[in-house]
C-alpha positions as CSV (number, residue, x, y, z in Angstrom):
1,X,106.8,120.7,104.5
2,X,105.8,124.2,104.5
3,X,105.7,126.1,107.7
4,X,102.3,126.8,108.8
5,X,100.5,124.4,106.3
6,X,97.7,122.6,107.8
7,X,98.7,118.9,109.7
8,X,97.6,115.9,110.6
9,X,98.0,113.4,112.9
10,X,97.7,109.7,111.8
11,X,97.7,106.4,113.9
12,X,100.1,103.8,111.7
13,X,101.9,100.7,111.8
14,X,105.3,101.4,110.6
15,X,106.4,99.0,108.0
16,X,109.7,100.3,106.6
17,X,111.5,102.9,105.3
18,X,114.0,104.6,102.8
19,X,116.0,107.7,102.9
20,X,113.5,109.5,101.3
21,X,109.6,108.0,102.1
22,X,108.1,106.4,105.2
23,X,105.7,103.3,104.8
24,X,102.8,102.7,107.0
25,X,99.8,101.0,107.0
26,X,96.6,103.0,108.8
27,X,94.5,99.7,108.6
28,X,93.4,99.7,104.7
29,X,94.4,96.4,102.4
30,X,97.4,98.9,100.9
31,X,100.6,100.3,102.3
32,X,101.5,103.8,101.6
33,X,104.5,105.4,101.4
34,X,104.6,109.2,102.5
35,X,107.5,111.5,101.8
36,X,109.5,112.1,104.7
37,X,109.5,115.8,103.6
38,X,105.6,115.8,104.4
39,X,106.4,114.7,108.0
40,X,107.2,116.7,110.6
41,X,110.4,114.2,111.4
42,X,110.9,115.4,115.3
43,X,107.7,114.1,116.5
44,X,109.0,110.7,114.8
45,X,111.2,108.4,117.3
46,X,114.9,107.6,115.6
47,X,114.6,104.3,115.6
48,X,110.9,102.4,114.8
49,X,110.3,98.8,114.8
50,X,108.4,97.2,111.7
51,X,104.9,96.7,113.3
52,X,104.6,98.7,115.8
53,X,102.0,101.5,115.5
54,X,103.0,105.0,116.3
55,X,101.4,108.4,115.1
56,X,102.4,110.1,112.3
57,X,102.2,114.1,111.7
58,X,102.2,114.6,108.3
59,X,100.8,117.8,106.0
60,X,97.0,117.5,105.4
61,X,97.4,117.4,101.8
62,X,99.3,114.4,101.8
63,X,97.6,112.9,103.8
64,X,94.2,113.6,101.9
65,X,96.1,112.8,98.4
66,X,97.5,109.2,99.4
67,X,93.7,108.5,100.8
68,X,95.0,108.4,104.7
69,X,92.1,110.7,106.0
């Protein structure tokens, strides 16, 4: 993510993950995945359990494109 773009904060379940994307589920009938390279990864705790909900800072324009906000 670009330093200084615009973020937000999302309130997720945490479903899974890969080395590269994170997928959550912010109450809508679809899971998204969101690049982890659009979240800002030291606000995320090392080690997550599948459906627990935690919040998620991600860039705005992620979050806007995968329809999160």
């Amino acid at each position: 993510m670009r330093e200084g773009a615009p973020t937000i904060e999302i309130f997720a379940t945490y479903i899974s993950e890969t080395a590269m994307a994170i997928l959550i589920n912010d109450g809508n009938e679809e899971d998204t995945w969101v690049p982890k390279s659009q979240l800002v990864m030291d606000e995320i705790p090392d080690e997550m359990e599948a459906g627990e909900e935690y919040n998620f800072i991600m860039s705005e324009w992620i979050a806007t494109e995968k329809g999160l906000i």
